[in-house]
N, C-alpha and C positions, 0 to 999 in steps of 0.2 A: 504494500500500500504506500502510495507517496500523496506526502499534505502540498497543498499548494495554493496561493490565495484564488477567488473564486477570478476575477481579473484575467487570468492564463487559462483558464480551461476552454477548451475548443469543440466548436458545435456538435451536438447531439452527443456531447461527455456528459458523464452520468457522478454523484459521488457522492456524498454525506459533511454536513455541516460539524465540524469541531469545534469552529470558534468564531464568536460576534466580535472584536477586535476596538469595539469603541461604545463608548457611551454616550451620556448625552442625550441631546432630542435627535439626533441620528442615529445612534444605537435603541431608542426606544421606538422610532420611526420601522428600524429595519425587523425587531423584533415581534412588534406588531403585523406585519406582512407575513410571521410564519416561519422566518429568516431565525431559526433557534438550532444550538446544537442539537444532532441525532435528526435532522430535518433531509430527507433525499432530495435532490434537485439537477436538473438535468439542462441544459443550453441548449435551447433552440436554436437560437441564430445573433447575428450581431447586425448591427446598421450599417452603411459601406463605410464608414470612417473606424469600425472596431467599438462604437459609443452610441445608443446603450447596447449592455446586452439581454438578451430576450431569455426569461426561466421558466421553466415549470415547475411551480411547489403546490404540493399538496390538491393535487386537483386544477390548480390554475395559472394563469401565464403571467408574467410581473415583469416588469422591466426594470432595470437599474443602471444606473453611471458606474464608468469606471471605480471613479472615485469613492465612490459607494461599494464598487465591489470588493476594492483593495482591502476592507477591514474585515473580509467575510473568508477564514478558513475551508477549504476544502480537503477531504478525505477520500484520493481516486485509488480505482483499482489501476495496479499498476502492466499497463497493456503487456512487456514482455515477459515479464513471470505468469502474469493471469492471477496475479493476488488481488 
């Protein structure tokens, strides 16, 4: 398994939330979205600039900024082992 922030994952990557990375009315913005450790969430797609990008959590599609994404841990299986 390799962590990596949500920001780097690439379309239709699949992985598990580990870590909200920030607080605040941003960290209670993202946590209220569903955006919580143990949460699965998958990348749809990105805008042609790479900004936002497009997720599917929990039933539904949400979009977020880079910058929003950077403080959002992810949990992938890692494609060449198959972990």
């Amino acid at each position: 398994m390799a962590q990596m922030p949500l920001r780097k994952m690439k379309k239709n990557q699949s992985g598990t939330i580990t870590a909200v990375k920030v607080g605040g009315e941003m960290g209670r913005r993202l946590r209220e979205m569903g955006l919580v450790p143990g949460t699965v969430i998958t990348v749809q797609g990105r805008a042609p600039l790479n900004d936002p990008v497009a997720l599917r959590v929990l039933g539904s599609t949400l979009t977020l900024r880079n910058n929003e994404a950077d403080f959002i841990e992810i949990t992938v299986a890692d494609l060449a082992t198959g972990d």
